[in-house]
Legacy VTK file of the C-alpha trace (Angstrom):
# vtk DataFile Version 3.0
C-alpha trace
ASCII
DATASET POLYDATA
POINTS 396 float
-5.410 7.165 -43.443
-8.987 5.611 -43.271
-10.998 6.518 -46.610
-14.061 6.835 -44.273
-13.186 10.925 -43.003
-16.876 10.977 -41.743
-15.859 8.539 -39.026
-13.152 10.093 -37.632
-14.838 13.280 -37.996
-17.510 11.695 -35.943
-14.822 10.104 -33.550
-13.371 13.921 -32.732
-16.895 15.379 -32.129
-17.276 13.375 -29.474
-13.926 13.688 -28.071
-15.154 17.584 -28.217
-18.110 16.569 -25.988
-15.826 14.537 -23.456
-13.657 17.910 -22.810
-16.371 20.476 -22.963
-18.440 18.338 -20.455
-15.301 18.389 -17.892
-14.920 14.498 -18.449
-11.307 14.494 -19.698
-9.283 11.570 -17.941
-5.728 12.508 -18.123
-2.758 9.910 -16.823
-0.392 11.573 -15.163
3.518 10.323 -15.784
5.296 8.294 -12.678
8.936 8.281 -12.581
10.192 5.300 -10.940
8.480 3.003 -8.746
5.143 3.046 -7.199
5.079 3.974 -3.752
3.931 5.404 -1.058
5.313 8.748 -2.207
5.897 9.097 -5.895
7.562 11.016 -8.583
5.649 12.115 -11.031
5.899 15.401 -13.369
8.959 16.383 -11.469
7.787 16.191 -8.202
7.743 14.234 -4.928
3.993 13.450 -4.403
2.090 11.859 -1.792
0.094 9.279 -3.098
-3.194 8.779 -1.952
-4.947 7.001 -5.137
-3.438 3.166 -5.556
-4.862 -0.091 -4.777
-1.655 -0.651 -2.786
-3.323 -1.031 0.504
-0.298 -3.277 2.303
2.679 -1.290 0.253
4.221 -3.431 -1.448
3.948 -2.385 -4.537
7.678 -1.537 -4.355
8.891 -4.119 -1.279
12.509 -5.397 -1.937
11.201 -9.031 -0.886
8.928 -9.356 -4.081
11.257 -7.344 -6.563
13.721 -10.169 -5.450
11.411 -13.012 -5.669
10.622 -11.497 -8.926
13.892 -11.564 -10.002
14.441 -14.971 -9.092
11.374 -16.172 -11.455
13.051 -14.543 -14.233
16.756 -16.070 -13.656
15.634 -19.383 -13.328
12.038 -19.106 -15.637
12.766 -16.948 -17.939
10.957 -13.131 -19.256
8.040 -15.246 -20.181
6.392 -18.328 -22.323
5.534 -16.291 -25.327
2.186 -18.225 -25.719
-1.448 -19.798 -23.743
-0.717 -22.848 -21.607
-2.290 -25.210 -23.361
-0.179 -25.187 -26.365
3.027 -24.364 -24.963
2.829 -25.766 -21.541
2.640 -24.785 -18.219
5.420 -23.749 -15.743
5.283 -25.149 -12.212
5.451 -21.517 -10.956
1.921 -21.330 -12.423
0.326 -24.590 -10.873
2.227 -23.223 -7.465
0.850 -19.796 -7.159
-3.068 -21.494 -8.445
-2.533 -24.036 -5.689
-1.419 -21.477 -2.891
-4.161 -19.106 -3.916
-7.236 -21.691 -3.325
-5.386 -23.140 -0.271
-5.715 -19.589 1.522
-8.944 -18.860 0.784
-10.063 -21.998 1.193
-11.344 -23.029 -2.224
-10.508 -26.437 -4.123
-8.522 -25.209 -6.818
-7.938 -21.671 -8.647
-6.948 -20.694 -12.412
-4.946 -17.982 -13.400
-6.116 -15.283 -15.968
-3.948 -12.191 -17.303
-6.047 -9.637 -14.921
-9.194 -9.860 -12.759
-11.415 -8.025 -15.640
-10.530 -11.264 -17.672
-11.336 -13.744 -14.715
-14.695 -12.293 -14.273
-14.937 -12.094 -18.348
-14.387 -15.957 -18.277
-16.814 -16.894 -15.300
-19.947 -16.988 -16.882
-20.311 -18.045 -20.229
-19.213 -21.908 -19.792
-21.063 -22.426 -16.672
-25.040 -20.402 -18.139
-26.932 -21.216 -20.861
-30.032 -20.108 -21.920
-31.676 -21.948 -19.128
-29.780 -20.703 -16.340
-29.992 -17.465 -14.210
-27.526 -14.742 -12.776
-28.594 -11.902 -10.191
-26.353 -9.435 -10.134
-25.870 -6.139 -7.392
-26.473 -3.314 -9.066
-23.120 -1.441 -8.329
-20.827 -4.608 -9.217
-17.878 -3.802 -11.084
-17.670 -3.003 -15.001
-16.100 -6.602 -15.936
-18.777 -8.405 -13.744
-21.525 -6.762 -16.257
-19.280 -7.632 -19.141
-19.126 -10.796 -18.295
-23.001 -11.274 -17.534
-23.743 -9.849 -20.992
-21.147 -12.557 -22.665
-23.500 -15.638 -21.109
-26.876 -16.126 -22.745
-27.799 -16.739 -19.086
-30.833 -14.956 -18.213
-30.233 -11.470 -16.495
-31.881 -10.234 -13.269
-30.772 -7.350 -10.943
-30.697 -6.347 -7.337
-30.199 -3.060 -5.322
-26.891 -2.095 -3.870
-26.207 -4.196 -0.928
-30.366 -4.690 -0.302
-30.928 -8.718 1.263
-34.904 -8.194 0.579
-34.537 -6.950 -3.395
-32.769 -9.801 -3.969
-34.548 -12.407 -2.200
-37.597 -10.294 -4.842
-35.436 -11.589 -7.715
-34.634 -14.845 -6.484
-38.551 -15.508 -6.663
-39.105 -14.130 -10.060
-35.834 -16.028 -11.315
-37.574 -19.590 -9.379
-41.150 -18.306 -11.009
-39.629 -17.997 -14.371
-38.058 -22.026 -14.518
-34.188 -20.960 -14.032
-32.766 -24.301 -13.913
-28.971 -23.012 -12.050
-28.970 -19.891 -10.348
-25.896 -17.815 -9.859
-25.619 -14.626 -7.566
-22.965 -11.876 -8.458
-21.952 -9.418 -6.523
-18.043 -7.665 -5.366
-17.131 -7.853 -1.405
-16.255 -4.724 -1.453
-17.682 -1.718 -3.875
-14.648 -0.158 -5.167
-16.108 3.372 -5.710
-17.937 3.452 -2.166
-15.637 1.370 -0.239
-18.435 -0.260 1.257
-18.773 -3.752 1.711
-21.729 -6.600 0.658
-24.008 -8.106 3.371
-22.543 -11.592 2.757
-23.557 -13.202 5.489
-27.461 -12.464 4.061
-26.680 -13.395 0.816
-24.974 -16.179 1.810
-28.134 -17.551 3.410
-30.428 -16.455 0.769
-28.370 -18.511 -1.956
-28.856 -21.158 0.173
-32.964 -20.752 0.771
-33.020 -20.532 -2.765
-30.962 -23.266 -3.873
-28.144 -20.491 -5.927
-24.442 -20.112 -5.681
-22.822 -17.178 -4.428
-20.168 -16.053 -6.755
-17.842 -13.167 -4.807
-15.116 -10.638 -6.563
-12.797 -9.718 -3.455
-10.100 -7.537 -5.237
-10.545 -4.943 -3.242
-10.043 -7.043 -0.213
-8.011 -10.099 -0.367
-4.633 -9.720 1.600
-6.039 -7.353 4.408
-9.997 -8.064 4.770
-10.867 -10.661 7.357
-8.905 -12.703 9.207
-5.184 -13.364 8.067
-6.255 -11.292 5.006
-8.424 -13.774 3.133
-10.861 -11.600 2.668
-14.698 -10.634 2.650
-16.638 -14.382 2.767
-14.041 -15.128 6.137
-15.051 -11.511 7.309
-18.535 -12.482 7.621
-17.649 -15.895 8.514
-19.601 -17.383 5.614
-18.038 -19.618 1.984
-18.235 -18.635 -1.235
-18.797 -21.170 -4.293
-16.476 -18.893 -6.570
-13.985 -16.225 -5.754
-12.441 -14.100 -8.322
-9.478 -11.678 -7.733
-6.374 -9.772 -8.760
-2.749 -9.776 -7.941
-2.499 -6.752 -8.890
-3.768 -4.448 -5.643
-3.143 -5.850 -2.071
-0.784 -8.703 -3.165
1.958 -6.838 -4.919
0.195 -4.382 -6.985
1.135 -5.533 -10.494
-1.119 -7.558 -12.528
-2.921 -10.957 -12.881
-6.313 -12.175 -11.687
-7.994 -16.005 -10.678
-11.110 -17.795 -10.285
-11.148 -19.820 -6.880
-13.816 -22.456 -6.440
-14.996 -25.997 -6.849
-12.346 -28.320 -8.529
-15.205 -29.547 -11.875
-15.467 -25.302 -12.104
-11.916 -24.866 -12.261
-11.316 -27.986 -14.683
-14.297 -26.505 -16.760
-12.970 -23.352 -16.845
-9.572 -24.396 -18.067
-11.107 -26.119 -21.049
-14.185 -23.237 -21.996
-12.886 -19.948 -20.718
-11.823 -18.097 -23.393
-9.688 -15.280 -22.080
-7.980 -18.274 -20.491
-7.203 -20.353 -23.876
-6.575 -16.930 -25.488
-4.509 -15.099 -23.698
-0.472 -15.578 -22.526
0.632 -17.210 -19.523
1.333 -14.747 -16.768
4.917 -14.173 -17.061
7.530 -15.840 -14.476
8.355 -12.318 -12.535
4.252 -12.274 -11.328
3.378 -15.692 -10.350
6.992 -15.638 -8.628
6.193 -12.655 -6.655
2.735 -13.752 -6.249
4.093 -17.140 -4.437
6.034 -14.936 -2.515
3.444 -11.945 -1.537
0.606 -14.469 -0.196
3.562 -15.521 2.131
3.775 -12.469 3.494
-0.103 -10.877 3.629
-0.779 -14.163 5.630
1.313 -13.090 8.260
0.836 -9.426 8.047
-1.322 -8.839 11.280
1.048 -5.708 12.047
0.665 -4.205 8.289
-3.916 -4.672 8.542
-3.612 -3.216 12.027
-1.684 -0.237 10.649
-3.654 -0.007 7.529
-7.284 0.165 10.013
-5.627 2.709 11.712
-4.721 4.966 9.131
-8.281 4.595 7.668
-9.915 5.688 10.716
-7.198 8.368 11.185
-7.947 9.750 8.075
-11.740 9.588 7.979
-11.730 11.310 11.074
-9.128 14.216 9.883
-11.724 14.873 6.919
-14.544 14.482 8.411
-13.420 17.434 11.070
-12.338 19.611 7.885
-16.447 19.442 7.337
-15.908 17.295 4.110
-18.890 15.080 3.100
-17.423 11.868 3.153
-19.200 7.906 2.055
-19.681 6.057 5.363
-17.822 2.970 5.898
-14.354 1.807 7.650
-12.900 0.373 4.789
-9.552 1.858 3.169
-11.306 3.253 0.391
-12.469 6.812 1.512
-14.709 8.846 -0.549
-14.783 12.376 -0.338
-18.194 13.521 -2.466
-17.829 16.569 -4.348
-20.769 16.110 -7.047
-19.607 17.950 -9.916
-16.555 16.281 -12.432
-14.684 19.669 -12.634
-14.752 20.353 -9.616
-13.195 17.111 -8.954
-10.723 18.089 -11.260
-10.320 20.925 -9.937
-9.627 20.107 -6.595
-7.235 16.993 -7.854
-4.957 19.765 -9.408
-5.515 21.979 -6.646
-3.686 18.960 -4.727
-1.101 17.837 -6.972
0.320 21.736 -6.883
0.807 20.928 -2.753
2.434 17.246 -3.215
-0.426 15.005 -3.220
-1.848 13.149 -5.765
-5.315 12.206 -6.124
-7.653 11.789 -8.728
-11.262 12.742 -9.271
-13.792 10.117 -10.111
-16.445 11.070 -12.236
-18.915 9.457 -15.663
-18.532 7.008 -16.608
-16.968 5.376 -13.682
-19.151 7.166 -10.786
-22.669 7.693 -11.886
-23.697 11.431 -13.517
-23.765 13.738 -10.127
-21.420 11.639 -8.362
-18.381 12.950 -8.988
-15.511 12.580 -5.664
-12.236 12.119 -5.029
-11.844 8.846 -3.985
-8.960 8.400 -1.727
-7.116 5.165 -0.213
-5.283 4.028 2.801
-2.702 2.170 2.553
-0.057 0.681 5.525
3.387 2.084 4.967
1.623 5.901 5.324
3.042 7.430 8.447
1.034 10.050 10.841
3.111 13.032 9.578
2.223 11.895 5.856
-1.235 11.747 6.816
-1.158 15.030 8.309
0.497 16.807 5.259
-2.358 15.536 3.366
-5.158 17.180 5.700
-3.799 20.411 5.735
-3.097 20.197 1.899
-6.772 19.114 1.407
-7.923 21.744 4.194
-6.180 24.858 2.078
-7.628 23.235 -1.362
-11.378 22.876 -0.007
-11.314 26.295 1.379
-10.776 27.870 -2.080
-12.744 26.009 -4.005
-15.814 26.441 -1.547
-15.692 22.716 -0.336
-15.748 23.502 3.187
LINES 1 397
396 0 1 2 3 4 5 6 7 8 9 10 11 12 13 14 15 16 17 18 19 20 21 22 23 24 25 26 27 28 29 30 31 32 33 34 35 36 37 38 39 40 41 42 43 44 45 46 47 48 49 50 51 52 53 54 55 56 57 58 59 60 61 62 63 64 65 66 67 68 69 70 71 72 73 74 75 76 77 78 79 80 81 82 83 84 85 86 87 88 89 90 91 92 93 94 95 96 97 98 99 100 101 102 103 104 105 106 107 108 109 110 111 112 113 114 115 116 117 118 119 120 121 122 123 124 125 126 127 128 129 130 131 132 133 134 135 136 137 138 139 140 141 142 143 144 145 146 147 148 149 150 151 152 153 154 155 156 157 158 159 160 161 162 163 164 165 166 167 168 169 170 171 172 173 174 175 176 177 178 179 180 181 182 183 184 185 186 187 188 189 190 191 192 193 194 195 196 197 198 199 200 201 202 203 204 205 206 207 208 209 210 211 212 213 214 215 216 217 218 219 220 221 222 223 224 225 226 227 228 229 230 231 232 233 234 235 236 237 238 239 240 241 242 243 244 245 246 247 248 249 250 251 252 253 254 255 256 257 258 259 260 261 262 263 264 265 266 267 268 269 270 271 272 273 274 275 276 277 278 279 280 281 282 283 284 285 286 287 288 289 290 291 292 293 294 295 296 297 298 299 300 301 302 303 304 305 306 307 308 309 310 311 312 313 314 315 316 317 318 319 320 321 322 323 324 325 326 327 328 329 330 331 332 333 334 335 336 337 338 339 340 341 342 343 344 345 346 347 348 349 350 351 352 353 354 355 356 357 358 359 360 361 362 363 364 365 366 367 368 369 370 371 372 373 374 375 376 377 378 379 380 381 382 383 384 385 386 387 388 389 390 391 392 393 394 395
């Protein structure tokens, strides 16, 4: 035991304050593979919380392909790549990846938090300057803080406050100027105006630097996600494997061949960390072959976003606007969010409620997602489970 009791002591008062405050996350157990309905706590569940927006999380095409890595690759390279080598399965998947979204070259990286850990702090120095949206994901304002780049920031989405920081970062002698910002907010399911910041980076002279994991595979055209949406290119695209194109883990830098070369020799969850094992970047080879021709899957996945928006917007919920999959339902308060989360998981669905620190204090919601293998029956057992759930909590 730690001689230092005061510490823990200190560590379980504020543990206390996390459950008295209603801010308790608690993980609740899957049996078996993710899906599009679930077991979990000995139940069949509908799930309505995973970033598996194409559903194949659990397709037999990339368990095989998995597979297949292993027999021939092995359960993984038990080190980083620079000291124990690379596999080819590695340089394949980083070559498909900045072939479809049209980028140079791309570099692997254990998850997407890591990718957009790396990004900064070999290409800023004290001289430089990063502008960042104000609602950009946790591991984009990790990775700001790890630069000694100097740090500006914009309103949500807003073309004229960042043009306003642009200025002051020109005024104050940046010498490199990098904007920030995700294609798609994850906890409003909105998307950026890229098309404005695309032509205010180049007004200003800045690079646009784009996190699209909550879009690559079924934003845009054949999937490739929110800079071919609004028909504009990114310098630098970071993402994940691990939502849209198979679910499991893994993220990547896309961009200009001297980043990606830098990158491999400065990034230091890159030198750092293990190779992704053989079963990912096998199924990853294998998943952007099949989100590229996915048409049918994006139609059905738009369809069952608009289905459901409508369906809960009719119940008299107050919902985020926006088409995208991700579909907020606003509630306000964390235990009530809770609340109506366990409300749903005793009628089969499974949800969960978003609250501090991930959603701001007085944002609590339960933020819901679309994904294509959910059928219009499924979707319909959902409304009338969250219809009999918002009636008795008062939601509607």
């Amino acid at each position: 035991m730690p001689s230092d009791q005061g510490f823990l002591d200190h560590i379980s008062d504020m543990l206390v304050t996390i459950r008295e405050e209603g801010l308790w996350k608690r993980e609740r157990a899957i049996t078996g593979a993710q899906g599009t309905w679930i077991e979990a706590e000995g139940r069949r569940m509908l799930n309505l919380c995973a970033n598996n927006y194409l559903g194949l999380a659990d397709d037999p095409r990339l368990i095989r392909a998995a597979t297949a890595a292993m027999e021939s690759h092995g359960y993984g390279l038990a080190s980083v790549r620079f000291i124990c080598g690379t596999q080819d399965l590695h340089r394949q998947l980083e070559i498909r990846l900045a072939d479809y979204l049209g980028q140079e070259d791309a570099i692997l990286f254990a998850a997407c938090f890591d990718a957009n850990g790396a990004v900064f702090e070999p290409l800023l120095g004290p001289e430089d300057a990063v502008i960042s949206d104000s609602l950009n994901h946790a591991s984009i304002i990790d990775g700001i803080r790890l630069s000694k780049a100097r740090r500006y920031r914009f309103a949500n989405g807003d073309p004229a406050a960042l043009e306003a920081e642009l200025l002051v970062a020109r005024k104050d002698g940046a010498r490199h100027i990098l904007i920030a910002t995700d294609g798609v907010f994850s906890m409003d399911g909105t998307f950026a105006p890229l098309a404005e910041i695309r032509a205010l980076a180049d007004r200003y002279d800045a690079w646009l630097m784009v996190d699209d994991c909550h879009a690559t595979g079924f934003v845009g055209p054949e999937g490739r996600g929110t800079p071919a949406r609004a028909g504009i290119r990114a310098d630098i695209v970071t993402g994940t494997l691990g939502k849209a194109l198979g679910g499991a883990l893994g993220g990547y830098v896309a961009g200009p061949q001297g980043l990606v070369d830098l990158l491999r020799q400065r990034a230091r969850p890159y030198l750092f960390s293990n190779a992704l094992p053989p079963a990912v970047t096998g199924a990853g080879l294998a998943a952007l072959d099949i989100v590229e021709a996915a048409d049918d899957l994006r139609g059905q996945l738009e369809a069952n976003a608009i289905y459901w928006r409508n369906g809960l917007e009719s119940l008299g919920f107050h919902l985020l606007p926006g088409s995208h999959p991700i579909v907020p339902l606003m509630l306000g308060d964390a235990v009530l969010a809770q609340r109506m989360a366990a409300g749903l998981a005793l009628r089969d669905v499974h949800v969960a409620g978003f609250f501090f620190p991930v959603v701001p204090k007085g944002q609590a919601r339960i933020r819901t997602q679309m994904n294509a293998r959910l059928t219009r029956g499924d979707l319909d057992f959902a409304l009338d489970a969250f219809a009999a759930v918002g009636r008795e909590l008062g939601v509607i």
